[in-house]
N, C-alpha and C positions, 0 to 999 in steps of 0.2 A: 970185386965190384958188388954192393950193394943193391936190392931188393929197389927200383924207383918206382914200379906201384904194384901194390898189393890186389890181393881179390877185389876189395871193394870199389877200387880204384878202377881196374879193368873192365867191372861191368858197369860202372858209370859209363865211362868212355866208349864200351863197346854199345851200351842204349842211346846214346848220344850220337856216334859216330856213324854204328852201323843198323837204327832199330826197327829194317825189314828183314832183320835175318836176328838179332839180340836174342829172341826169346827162343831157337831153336840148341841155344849151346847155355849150359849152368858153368861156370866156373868151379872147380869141383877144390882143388890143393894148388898152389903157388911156394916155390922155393926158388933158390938163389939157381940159375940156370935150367928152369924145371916146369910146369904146368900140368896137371890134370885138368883135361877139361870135359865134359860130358856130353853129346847129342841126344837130345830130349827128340827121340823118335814118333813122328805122326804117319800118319799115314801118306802125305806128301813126298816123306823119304825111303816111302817101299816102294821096290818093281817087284813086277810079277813072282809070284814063290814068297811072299810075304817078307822078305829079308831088304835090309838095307841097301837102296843102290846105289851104285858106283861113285853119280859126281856127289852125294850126299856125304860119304864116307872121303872124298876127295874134298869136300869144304870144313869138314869136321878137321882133318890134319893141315888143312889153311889156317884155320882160324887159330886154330891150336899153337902152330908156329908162329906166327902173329903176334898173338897174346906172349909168349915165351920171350920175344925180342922186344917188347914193348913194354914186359914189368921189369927189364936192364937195363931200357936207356930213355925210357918218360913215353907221355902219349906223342907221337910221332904219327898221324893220322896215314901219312904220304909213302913209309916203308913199304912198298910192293914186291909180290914174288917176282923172282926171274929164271926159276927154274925146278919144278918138278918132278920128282920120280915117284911113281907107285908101286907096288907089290902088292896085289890081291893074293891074298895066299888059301883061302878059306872062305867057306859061304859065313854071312854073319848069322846070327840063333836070329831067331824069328821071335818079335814080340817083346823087344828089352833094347835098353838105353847101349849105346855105346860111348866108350870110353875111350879116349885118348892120353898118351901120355909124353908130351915131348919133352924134350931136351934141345941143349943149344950146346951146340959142339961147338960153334967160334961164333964171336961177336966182333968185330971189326969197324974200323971209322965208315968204310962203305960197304959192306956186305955183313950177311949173318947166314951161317948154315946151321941148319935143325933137324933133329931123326927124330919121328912121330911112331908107335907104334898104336894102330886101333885093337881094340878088345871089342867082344861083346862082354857085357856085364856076367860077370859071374863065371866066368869061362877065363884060365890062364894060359891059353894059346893065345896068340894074336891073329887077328882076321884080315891084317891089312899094317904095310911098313910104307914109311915117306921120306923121300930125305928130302928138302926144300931150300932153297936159298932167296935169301932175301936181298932188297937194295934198299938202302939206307939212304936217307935225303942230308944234305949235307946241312951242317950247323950254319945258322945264319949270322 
């Protein structure tokens, strides 16, 4: 299956769709099954101990799988998650963008499942794993 939208493509759609949260994520790499996407960290998305928290790091691997299932099968505004797992593994570095990388491990007529792994920048452990599932709105 074919690439149906590109970087450019996604952040149109994601300033359009979603743009009280757009300017907190950069679209970083886009492949055929794949996304990098980045959280442009303010100070909004620290708790205490200066690091990234929790539900911040949990919309960062939302959006993330999102965007993954949305550059396979077009702007689909209406694909909702329906299921969640996280793994906090690591505190994230203090003072630096994090980094997401998912994957789409099945793409299906109604569901989509995605493993997200967060990074802090510049660090090759991960700070945080997701696997998410998504619902698919039926073709009209």
């Amino acid at each position: 299956m074919a690439i149906k939208m590109d970087k450019a493509a996604l952040e149109a759609f994601l300033a359009d769709a979603f743009p009280q949260v757009s300017g907190d994520f950069g679209i970083e790499h886009v492949t055929e099954n794949a996304i990098t996407v980045r959280l442009i960290t303010a100070e909004r998305h620290l708790r205490p101990g200066g690091t990234v928290s929790g539900p911040s790091m949990f919309a960062l691997a939302d959006v993330s799988a999102y965007l993954a299932i949305l550059s396979m099968i077009g702007p689909k505004a209406l694909a909702v998650t329906t299921n969640c797992a996280i793994d906090f593994m690591r505190k994230p570095a203090a003072g630096v963008d994090l980094i997401a990388k998912a994957e789409l491990l099945k793409l299906g007529r109604a569901l989509a499942v995605t493993d997200v792994r967060l990074y802090s920048e510049g660090q090759a452990e991960p700070v945080a794993r997701a696997s998410l599932t998504y619902s698919i709105p039926p073709a009209r």
